[in-house]
C-alpha positions in Angstrom: 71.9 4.7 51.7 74.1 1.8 50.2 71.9 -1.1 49.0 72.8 -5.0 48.5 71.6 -7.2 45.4 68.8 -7.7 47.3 67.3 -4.2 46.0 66.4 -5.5 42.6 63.6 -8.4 44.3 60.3 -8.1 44.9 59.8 -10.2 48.0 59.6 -7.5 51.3 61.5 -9.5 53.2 64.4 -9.3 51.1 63.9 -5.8 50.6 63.8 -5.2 54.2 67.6 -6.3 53.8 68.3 -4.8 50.9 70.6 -1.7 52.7 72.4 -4.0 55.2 75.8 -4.5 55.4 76.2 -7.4 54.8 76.8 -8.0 50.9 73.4 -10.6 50.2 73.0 -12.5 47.6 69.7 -13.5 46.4 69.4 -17.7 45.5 70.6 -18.2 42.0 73.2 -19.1 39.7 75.5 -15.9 41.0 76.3 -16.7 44.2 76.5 -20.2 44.2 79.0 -20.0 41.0 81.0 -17.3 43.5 81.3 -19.7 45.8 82.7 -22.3 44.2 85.0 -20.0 42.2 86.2 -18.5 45.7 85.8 -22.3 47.5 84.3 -20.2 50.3 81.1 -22.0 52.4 77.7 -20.6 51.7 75.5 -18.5 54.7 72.3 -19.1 53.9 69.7 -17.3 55.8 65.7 -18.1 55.3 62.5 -16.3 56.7 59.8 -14.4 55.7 58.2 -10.6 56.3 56.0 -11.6 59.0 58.4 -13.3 61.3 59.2 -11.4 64.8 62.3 -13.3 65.5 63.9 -12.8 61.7 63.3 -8.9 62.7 65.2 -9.7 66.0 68.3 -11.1 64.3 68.4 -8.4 61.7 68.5 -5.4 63.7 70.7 -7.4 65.9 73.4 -9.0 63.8 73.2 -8.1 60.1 72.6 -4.4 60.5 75.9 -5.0 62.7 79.0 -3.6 60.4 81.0 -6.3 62.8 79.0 -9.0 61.9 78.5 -7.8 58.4 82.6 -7.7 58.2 82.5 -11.2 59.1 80.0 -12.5 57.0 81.1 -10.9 53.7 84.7 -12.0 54.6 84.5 -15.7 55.5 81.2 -16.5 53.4 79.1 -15.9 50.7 76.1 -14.7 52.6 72.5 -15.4 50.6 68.8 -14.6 52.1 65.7 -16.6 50.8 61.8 -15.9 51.5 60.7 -18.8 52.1 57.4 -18.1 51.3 58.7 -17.8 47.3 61.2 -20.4 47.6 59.7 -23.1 49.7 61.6 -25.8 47.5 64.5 -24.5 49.4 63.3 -23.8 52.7 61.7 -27.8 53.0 65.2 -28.9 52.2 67.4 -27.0 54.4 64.4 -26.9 57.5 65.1 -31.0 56.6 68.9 -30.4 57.3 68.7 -28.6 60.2 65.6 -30.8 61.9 68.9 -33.7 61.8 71.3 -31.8 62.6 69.6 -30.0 65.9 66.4 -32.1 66.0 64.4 -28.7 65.8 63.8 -26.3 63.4 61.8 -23.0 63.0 62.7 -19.1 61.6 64.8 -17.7 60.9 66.9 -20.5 59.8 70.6 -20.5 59.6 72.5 -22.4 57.5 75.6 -23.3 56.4 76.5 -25.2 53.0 79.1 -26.2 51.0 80.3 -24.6 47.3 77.8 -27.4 45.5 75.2 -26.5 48.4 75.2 -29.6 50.9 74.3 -28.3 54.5 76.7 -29.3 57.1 75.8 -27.0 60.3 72.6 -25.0 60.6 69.9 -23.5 63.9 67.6 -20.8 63.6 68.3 -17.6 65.3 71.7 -16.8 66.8 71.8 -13.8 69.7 74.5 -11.1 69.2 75.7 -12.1 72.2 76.0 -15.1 74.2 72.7 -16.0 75.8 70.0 -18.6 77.2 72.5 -21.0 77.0 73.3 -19.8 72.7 76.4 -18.4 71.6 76.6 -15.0 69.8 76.2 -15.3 65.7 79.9 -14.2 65.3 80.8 -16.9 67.9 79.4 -19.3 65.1 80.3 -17.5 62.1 84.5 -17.4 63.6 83.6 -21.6 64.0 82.2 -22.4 61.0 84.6 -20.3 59.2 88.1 -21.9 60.8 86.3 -25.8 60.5 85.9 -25.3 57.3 89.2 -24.2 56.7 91.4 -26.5 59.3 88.6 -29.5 59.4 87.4 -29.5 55.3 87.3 -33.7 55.2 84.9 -33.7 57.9 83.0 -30.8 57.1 82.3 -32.6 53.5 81.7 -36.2 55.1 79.4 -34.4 56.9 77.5 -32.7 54.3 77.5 -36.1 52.2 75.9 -37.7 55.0 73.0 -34.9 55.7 72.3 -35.2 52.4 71.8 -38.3 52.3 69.8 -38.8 55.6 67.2 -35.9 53.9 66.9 -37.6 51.2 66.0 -40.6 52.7 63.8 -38.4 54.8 62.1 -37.3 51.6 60.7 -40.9 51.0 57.6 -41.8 53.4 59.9 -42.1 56.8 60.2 -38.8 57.7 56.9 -37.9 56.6 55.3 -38.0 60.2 55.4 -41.5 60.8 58.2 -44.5 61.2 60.4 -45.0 58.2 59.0 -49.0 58.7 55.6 -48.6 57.4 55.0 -49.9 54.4 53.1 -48.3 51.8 49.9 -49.7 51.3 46.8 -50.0 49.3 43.4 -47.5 49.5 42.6 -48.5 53.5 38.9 -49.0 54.4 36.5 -46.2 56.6 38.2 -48.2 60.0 40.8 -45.6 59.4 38.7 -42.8 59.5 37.1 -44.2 62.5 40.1 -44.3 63.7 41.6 -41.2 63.7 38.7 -39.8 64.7 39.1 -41.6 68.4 42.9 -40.8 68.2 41.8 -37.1 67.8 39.6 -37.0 70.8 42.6 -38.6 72.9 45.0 -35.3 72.7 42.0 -32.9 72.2 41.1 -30.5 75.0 37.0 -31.1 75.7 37.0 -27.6 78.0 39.4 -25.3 76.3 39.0 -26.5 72.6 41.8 -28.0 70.2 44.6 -30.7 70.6 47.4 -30.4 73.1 48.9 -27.6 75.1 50.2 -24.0 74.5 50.9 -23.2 71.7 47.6 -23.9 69.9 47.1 -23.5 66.2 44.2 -23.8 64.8 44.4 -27.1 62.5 41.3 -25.8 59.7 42.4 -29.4 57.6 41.6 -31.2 61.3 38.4 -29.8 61.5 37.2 -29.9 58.2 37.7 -33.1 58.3 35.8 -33.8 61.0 32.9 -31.9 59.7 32.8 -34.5 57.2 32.7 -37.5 59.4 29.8 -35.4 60.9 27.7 -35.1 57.4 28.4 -38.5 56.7 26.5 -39.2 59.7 29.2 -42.5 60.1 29.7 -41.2 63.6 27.9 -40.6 67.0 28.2 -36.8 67.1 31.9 -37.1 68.8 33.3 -35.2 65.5 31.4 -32.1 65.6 31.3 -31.9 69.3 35.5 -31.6 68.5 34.9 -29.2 65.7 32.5 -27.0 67.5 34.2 -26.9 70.9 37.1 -25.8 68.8 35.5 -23.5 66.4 33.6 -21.7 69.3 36.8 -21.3 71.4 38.8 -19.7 68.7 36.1 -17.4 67.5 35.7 -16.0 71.0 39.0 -16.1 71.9 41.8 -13.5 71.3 43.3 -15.2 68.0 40.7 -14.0 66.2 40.0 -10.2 66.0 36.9 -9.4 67.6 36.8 -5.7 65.8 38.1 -6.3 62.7 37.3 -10.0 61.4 40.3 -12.7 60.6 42.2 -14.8 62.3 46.1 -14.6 63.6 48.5 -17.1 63.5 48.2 -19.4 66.5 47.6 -19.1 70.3 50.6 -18.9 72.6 48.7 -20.0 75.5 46.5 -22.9 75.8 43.5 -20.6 75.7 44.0 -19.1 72.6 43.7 -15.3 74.1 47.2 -14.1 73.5 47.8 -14.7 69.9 51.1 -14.6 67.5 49.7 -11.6 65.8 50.5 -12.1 62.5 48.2 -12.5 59.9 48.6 -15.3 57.6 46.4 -15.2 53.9 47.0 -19.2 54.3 45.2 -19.3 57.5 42.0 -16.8 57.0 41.6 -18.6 53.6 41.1 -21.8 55.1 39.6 -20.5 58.3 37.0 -18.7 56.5 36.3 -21.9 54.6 35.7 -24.5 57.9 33.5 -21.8 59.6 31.4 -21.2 56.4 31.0 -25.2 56.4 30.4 -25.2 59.7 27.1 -23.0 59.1 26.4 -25.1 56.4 26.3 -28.3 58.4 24.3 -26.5 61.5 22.7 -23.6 60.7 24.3 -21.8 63.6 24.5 -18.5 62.3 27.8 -17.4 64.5 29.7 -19.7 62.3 28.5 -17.7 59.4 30.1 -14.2 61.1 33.0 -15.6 61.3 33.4 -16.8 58.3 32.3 -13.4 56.3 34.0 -11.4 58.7 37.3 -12.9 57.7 36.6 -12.8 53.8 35.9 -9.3 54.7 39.1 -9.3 56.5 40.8 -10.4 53.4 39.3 -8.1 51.2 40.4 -5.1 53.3 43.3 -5.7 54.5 45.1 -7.8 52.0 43.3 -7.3 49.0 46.4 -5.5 46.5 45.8 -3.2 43.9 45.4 -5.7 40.8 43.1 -7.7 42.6 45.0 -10.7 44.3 45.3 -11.4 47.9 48.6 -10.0 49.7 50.3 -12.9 51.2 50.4 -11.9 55.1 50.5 -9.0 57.4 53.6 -8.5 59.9 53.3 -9.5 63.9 55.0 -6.2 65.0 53.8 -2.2 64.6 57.1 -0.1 64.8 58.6 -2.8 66.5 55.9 -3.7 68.6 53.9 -7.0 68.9 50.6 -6.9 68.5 50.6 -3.0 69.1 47.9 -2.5 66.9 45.4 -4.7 68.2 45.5 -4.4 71.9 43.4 -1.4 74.4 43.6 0.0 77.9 40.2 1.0 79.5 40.7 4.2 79.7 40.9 4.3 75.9 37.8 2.3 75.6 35.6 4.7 77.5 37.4 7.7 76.1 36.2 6.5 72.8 32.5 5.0 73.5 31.5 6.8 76.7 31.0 5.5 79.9 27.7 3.3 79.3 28.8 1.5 76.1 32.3 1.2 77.3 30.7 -0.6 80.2 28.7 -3.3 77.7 31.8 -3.6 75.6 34.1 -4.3 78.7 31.6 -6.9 80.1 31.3 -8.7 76.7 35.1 -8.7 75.5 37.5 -8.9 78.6 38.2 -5.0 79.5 39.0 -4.7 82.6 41.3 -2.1 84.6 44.0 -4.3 85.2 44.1 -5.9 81.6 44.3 -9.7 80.3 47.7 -9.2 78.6 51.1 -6.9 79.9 48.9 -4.3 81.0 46.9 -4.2 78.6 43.9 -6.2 76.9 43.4 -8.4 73.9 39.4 -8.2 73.1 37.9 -11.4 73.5 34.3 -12.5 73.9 33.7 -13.6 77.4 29.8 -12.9 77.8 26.9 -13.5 75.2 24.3 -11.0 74.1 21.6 -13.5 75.8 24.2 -13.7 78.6 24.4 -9.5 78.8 20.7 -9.4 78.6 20.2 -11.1 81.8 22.7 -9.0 83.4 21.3 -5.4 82.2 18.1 -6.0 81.4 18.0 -5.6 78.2 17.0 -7.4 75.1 19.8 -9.6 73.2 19.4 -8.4 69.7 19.4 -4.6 71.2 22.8 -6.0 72.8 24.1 -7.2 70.0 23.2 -3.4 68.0 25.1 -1.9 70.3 28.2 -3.8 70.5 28.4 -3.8 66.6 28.4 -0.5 66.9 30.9 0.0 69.6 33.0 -2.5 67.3 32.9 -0.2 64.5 33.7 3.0 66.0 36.4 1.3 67.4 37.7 -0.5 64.5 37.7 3.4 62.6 39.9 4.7 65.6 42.1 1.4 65.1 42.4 2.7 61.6 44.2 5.4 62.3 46.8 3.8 64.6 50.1 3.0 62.7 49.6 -0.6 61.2 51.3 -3.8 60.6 53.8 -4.0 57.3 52.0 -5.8 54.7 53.9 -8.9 52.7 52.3 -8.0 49.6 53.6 -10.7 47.2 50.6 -12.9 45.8 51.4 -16.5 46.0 49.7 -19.0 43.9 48.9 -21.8 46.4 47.5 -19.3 49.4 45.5 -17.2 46.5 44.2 -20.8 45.8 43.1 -21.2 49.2 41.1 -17.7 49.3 39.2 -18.8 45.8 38.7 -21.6 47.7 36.7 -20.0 50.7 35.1 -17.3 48.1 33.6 -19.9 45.6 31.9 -21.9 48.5 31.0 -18.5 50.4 29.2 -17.5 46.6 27.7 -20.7 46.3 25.9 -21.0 49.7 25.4 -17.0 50.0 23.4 -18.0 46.1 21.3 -21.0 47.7 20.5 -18.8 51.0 18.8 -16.5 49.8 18.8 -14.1 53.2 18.4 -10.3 53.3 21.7 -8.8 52.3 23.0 -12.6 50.8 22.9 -11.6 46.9 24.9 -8.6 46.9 27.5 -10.0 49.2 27.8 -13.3 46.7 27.9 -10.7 43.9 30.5 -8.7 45.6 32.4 -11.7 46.3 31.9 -12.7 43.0 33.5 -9.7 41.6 36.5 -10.8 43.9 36.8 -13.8 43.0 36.6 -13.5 39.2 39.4 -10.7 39.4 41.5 -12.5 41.4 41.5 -15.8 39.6 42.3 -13.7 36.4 45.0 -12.1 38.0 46.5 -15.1 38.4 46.3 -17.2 35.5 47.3 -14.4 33.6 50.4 -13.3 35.7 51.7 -17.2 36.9 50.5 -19.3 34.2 52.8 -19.4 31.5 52.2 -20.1 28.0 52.9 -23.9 28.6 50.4 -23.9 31.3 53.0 -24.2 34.2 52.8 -21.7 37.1 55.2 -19.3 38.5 54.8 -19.3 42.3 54.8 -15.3 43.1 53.5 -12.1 41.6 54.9 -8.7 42.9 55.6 -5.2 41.0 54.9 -6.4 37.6 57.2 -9.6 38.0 56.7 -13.3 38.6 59.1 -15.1 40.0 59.9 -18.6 41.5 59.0 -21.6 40.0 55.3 -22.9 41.0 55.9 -26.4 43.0 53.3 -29.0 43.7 51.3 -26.9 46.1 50.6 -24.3 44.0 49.4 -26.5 41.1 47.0 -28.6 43.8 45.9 -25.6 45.5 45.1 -22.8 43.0 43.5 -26.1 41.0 41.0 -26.7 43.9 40.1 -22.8 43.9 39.4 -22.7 40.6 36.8 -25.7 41.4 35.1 -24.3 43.9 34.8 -20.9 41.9 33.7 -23.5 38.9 31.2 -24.8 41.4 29.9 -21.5 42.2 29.1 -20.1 38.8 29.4 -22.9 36.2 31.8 -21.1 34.1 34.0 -23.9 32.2 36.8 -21.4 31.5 37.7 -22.3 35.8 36.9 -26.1 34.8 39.3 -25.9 32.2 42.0 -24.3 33.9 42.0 -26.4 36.9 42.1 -29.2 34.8 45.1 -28.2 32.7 46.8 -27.9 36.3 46.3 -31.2 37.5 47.3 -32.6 34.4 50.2 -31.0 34.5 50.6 -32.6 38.0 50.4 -36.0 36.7 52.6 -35.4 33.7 55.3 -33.4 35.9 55.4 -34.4 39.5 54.8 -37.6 39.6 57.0 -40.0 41.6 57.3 -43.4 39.5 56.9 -44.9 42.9 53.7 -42.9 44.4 52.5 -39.7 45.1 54.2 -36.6 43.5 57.4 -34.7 43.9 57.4 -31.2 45.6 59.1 -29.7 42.2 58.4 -30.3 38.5 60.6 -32.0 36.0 62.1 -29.2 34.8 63.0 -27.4 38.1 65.5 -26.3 39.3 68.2 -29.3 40.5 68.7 -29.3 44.4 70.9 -31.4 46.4 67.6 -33.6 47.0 64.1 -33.3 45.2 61.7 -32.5 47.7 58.8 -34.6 49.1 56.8 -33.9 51.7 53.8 -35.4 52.7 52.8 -34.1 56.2 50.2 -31.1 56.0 52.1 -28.0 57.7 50.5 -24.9 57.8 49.4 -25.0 53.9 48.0 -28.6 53.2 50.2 -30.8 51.6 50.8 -30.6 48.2 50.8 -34.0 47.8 46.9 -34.4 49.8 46.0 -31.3 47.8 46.9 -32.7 44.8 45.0 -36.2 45.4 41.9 -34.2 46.6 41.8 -32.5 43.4 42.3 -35.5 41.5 39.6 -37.2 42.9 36.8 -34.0 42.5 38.2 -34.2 38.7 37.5 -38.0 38.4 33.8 -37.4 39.5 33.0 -34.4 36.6 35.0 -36.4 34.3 34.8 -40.4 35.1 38.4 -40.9 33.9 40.2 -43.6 35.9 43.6 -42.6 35.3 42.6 -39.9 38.1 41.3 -42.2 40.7 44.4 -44.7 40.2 47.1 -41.8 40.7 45.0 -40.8 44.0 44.5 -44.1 45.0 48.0 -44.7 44.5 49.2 -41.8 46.8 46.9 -42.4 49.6 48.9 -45.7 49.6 51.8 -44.1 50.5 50.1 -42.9 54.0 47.7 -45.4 54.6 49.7 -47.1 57.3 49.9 -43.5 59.2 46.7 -41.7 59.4 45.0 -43.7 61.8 48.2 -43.5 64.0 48.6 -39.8 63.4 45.9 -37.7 62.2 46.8 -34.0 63.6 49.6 -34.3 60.5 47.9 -35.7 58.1 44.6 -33.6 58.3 44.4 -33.2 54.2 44.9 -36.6 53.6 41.9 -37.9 55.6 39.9 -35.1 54.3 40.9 -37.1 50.7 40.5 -40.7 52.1 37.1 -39.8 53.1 36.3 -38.2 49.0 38.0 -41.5 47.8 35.7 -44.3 50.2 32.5 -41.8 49.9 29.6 -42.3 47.8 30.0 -39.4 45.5 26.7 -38.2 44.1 26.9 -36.8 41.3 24.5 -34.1 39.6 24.3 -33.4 35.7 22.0 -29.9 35.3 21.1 -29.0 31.8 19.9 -25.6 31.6 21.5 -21.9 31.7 23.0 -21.0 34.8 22.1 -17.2 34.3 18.1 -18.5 34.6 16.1 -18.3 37.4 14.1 -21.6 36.8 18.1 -23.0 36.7 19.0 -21.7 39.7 15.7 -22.9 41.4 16.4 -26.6 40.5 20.3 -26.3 41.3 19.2 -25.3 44.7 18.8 -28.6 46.3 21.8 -29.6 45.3 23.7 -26.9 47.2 21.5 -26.3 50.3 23.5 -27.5 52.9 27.1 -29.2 53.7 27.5 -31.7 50.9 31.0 -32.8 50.9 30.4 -35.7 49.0 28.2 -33.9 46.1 29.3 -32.7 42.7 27.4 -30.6 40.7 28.0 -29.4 36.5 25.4 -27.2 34.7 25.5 -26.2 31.3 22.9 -24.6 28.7 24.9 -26.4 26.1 25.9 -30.2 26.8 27.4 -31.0 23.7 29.4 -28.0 24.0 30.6 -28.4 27.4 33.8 -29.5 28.2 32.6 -31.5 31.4 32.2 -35.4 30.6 29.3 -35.4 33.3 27.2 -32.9 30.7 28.1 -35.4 28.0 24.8 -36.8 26.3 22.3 -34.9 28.7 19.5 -33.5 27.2 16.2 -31.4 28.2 12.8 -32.7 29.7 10.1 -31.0 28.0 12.5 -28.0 27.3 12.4 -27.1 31.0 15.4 -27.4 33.2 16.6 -31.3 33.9 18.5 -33.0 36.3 20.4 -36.0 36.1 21.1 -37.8 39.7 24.3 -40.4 39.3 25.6 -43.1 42.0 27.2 -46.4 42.4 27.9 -46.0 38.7 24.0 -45.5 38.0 21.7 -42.9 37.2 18.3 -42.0 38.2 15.6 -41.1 36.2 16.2 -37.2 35.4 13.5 -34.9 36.7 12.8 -31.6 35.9 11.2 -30.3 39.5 13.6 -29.2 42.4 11.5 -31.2 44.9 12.2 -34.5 43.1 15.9 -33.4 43.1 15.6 -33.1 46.9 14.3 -36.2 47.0 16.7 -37.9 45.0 19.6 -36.6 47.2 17.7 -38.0 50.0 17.8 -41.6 49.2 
């Protein structure tokens, strides 16, 4: 079968187009020096594995020999995964956002020799339809303006460029270009966005606004830390429970198999996007496992080890990181994996269980969805109790075992293709979810709780090696994705922030400084690399690669932003280490979005969840003793039980050997175990007894 260049990348989505006809280029030096040798306009074409409508417009168009004819005459065609290269993907989603005021994938775009975007959309039919012309129809366009109308097409390139990067200061980031940036705002902001929340959220259904729904994890979490500050009158976790409650019973999340997909197409999140994003499950996983924390409602605990278990057995890859997302389709098909006709369900069960099952997850005859049905929990086992009579936790025996015979025939149905490129930022987010699920699975102490923080452990530990040994290189800086052997892509800000606030939570979780020392480096790096001389950070580094306009963004998306990410870890740095520098480059970025968050908090979900670390009183916890012994671990408790957004804790066996400035000049009580409690810039008398550290923590 004849290939493209795209058969010597790692990224699945290029491969997928590595035998069309059309004669791809990957980005780099190669094809943009053919195009300006051959003065011929660039195609560029971005999307990623998972995406239903990029499969649409490949089968359609560039398996086409027509179309391919076309391209490879008139252009020099080149394909981008976003995912690797989202440098390039926030500046050209910029171009075509002011050039069709919408964007989305797959995009289509077309630039000049020196790369400035002067007509772009997304998908393009192969024929004329809903009110779009055909791809050729453009491609015959394109091709003769840029030929018969090359003045304008350059004015117009020059001008694009310039509106996106004026976009890339703090106008376009969300909010009007005539904010000013400001100073570190006061907790009337939080407040704030908090009642702006509940105007657009949806008290029955769960969520903000209409169809679609996504699930907004940064939202929530922040929100569950209004609610453990107690600063509020219960309206923040009613929001984050109404929410977390809807999704977990809803179709977005897989009742049989754990994990969440992508969003809700409906406004009552039963018919899903059925991707499955690592991004979203890492932080999904994370909220729920707070959520627990801050309750004690043991659902929120399902759900969130169901989806690390998820993770781990769906898109964990053979050298230990996490696979970066899992495709809607099956042989074409949306969702085809995932969805069940009756008669299958009582072919499989029997008659009597299919009967539970059906009342508890939606199966009906008739179906929820084409036909078919989507499993989603209707009824509770209390609620199934009443109706048959029987006890709830025999209920709840038998529908986990009616779930896992079903999820074993599920097994053997064809399944989604798997994107299994690791990226740095999304494997940060999954350390992330692990360290705090190790931690709290530690303090718990339930039956079953030590060997599933051990196993996750294990995961963890592997996959955080993985990384720093495949995407850090030498210098410290970070390659963005690891495939086959090969990094590639340089790491942008998100990586750096994200991975960097994994590595202190797995840090957190088993007080080993090698993670400290790591995430450190990183956000050094940030500061020394990214920084913008007039606030906040640049998406790329210093030394990366030079696009038409250097990248800023500082609206959360799907991944937080790397700017938010960046001042969050920046702040959890300044508390184990008391350097200022820190909290002045943090305090100095929140300036940059102070005038907006109040105004608009469903974008800016990450930066509120970093306002609130900057205004809290951060208590801070110095243990001196070996984390491997028990008494250790008995005194550390305290400090863990719980949801403590606002708490830091460093242990050590060896202060003056520690790394860790909060260690620094701590010594034992008696030779026992010995804590040292710090706020306000002051430290309590140390104590040696886990009860007094509860008490402390109290006050």
């Amino acid at each position: 079968m004849p290939t493209n260049r795209l058969a010597g990348e790692t990224s699945p989505y290029l491969l997928q187009h590595a035998h069309n006809p059309v004669d791809w280029y990957p980005w780099g030096e190669e094809a943009l020096a053919r195009a300006r040798a051959e003065d011929k306009p660039i195609f560029l074409s971005i999307g990623y594995a998972a995406c239903h409508w990029c499969h649409v417009m490949e089968r359609e168009s560039f398996e086409d020999e027509a179309t391919a004819a076309d391209l490879n005459r008139d252009f020099v065609p080149i394909k981008v995964d976003r995912e690797e290269r989202p440098d390039l993907d926030q500046v050209y989603m910029a171009a075509v956002q002011a050039m069709t005021g919408s964007g989305g994938w797959p995009m289509s775009v077309f630039l000049t020799p020196d790369g400035r975007p002067f007509y772009g959309g997304t998908y393009f039919p192969d024929s004329p339809r809903h009110g779009m012309p055909a791809f050729r129809q453009v491609l015959e366009g394109v091709a003769r303006a840029y030929r018969e109308q090359r003045d304008e097409v350059e004015r117009s390139g020059g001008a694009i460029v310039a509106a996106i990067a004026d976009a890339s200061r703090f106008g376009a980031a969300g909010g009007p270009a005539d904010v000013p940036a400001q100073g570190l705002p006061d907790r009337t902001v939080l407040d704030a966005a908090v009642a702006a929340l509940e105007r657009t959220f949806d008290p029955r259904l769960g969520g903000w606004g209409a169809a679609p729904k996504f699930p907004q994890p940064m939202t929530i979490e922040f929100l569950l830390r209004r609610a453990a500050s107690g600063d509020d009158d219960g309206r923040s976790l009613a929001m984050a429970r109404r929410t977390l409650d809807a999704m977990a019973d809803g179709g977005i999340h897989d009742q049989l198999g754990g994990g969440f997909h992508r969003y809700a197409t409906d406004a009552i999140w039963l018919v899903p996007h059925f991707e499955q994003m690592l991004y979203d499950n890492g932080q999904l996983a994370r909220v729920y496992l707070h959520a627990w924390q801050l309750t004690g409602d043991r659902a929120y605990r399902e759900v969130a080890l169901g989806t690390l278990d998820y993770m781990a057995r769906e898109l964990l890859t053979a050298d230990g990181a996490f696979a970066a997302s899992q495709d809607a389709d099956t042989d074409g098909e949306e969702g085809a994996t995932f969805v069940w006709t009756a008669e299958e369900i009582r072919r499989i069960l029997g008659p009597d269980a299919a009967a539970l099952f059906g009342a508890a997850f939606d199966v009906t005859e008739a179906g929820n969805w084409e036909g078919r049905t989507i499993l989603r929990r209707v009824r509770s086992d209390a609620e199934l109790g009443e109706i048959t009579g029987t006890p709830a936790d025999e209920v709840a025996r038998r529908l986990a075992t009616a779930r896992e015979t079903l999820l074993a025939v599920r097994a053997e149905r064809p399944q989604p293709a798997r994107d299994d490129k690791a990226l740095a930022s999304w494997n940060g987010l999954a350390l992330g979810a692990l360290g705090d699920a190790i931690a709290a699975l530690q303090t718990t102490g339930g039956p079953g709780d030590a060997g599933l923080a051990t196993r996750y452990l294990k995961l963890a530990t592997t996959g955080a090696e993985v990384l720093l040994a495949n995407l850090r290189g030498p210098e410290g800086r970070l390659r963005r994705s690891w495939k086959d052997g090969r990094a590639s892509a340089d790491g942008v800000l998100e990586d750096y922030a994200c991975l960097a606030d994994g590595l202190f939570a797995l840090y957190g979780a088993t007080f080993d400084e090698r993670w400290f020392v790591a995430a450190r480096s990183l956000a050094d790096t940030i500061l020394a690399e990214f920084a913008d001389p007039a606030g906040g950070f640049f998406d790329t580094g210093d030394r990366h690669e030079t696009l038409v306009t250097r990248p800023k963004d500082l609206q959360d998306n799907a991944v937080p932003s790397g700017n938010a990410m960046a001042v969050t870890v920046l702040l959890e740095l300044a508390s184990l280490t008391g350097e200022g520098r820190y909290v002045a480059a943090a305090e100095r970025a929140i300036g940059q979005v102070s005038g907006v968050l109040a105004r608009y908090p469903g974008g800016f979900g990450q930066w509120l969840i970093a306002l609130d670390l900057a205004l809290a009183d951060v208590v801070e916890v110095a243990v001196v003793g070996d984390p491997a012994d028990e008494a250790t671990t008995r005194l550390v408790r305290p400090a863990r039980t719980g949801y403590r957004p606002h708490t830091v804790v460093a242990c050590a066996a060896d202060p003056a050997a520690s790394t860790i400035e909060l260690l620094g000049s701590r010594f034992r009580l008696a030779g026992l175990p010995t804590a040292y409690v710090c706020r306000d810039f002051a430290c309590r008398q140390p104590v040696t007894e886990p009860e007094a550290l509860a008490a402390l923590l109290l006050e």
